[in-house]
C-alpha positions in Angstrom: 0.0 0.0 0.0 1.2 3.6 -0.3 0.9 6.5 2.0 -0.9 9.5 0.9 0.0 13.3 3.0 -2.3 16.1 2.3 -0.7 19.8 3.0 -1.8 22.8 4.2 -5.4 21.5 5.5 -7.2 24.1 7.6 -7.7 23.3 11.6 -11.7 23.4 10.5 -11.3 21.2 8.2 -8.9 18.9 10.3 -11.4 19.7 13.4 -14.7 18.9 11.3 -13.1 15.3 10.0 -11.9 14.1 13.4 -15.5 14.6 14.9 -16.7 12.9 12.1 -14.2 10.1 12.7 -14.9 10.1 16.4 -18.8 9.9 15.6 -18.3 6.8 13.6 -16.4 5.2 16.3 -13.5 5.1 14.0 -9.9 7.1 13.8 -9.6 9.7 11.4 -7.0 8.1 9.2 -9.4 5.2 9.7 -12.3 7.7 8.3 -10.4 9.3 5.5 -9.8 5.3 4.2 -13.3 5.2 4.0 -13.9 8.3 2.2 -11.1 7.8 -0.7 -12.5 4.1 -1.1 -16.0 5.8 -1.4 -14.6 8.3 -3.6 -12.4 6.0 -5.9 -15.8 3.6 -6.2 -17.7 6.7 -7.5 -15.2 7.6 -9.9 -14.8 4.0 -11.2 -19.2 4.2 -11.4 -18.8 7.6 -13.4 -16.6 6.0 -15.9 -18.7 3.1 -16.5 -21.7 5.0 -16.7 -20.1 7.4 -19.4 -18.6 4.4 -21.5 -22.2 2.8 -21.6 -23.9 6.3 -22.5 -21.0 6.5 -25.4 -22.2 3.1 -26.5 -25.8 3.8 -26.2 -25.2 7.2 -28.8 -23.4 5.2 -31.1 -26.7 3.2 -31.3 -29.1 5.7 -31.9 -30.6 6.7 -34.7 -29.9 9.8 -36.5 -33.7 10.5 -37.1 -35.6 11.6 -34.4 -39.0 9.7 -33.5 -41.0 12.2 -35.6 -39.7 11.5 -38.3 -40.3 7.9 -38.0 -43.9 8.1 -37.3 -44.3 10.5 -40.3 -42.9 8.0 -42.5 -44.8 5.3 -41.1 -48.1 7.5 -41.3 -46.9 8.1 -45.7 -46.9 4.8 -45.9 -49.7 3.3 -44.7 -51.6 6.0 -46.7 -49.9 4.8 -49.9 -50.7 1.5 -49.1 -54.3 2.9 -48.6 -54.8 4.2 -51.6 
């Protein structure tokens, strides 16, 4: 594993994260673990999420519904006639 050091964090910020930690029954470093996995799992989610919607545009049509139902409308009156 590696070991990560964040500079210059404000004593609010600090202050805020250890209460936080202390809630939880946990140790900060403890509670900042848990917040990087959270955030690294969320990241890893957006990606997938943006390499699906990619594949879903590549799949779509370049006409737009209305279009379709117009030309199915013309041609069922062309068959009607």
């Amino acid at each position: 594993m590696v070991a990560l050091q964040i500079r210059d964090v404000p004593d609010s910020v600090r202050d805020l994260l250890a209460e936080e930690a202390r809630r939880r029954g946990t140790s900060l470093q403890g509670y900042l673990l848990e917040v990087l996995e959270r955030e690294a799992a969320d990241a890893s989610n957006r990606r997938w999420l943006a390499a699906m919607r990619r594949r879903a545009d590549r799949g779509r049509s370049a006409i737009d519904a209305d279009a379709i139902v117009a030309a199915i409308a013309d041609a069922r009156r062309e068959r009607a006639e």
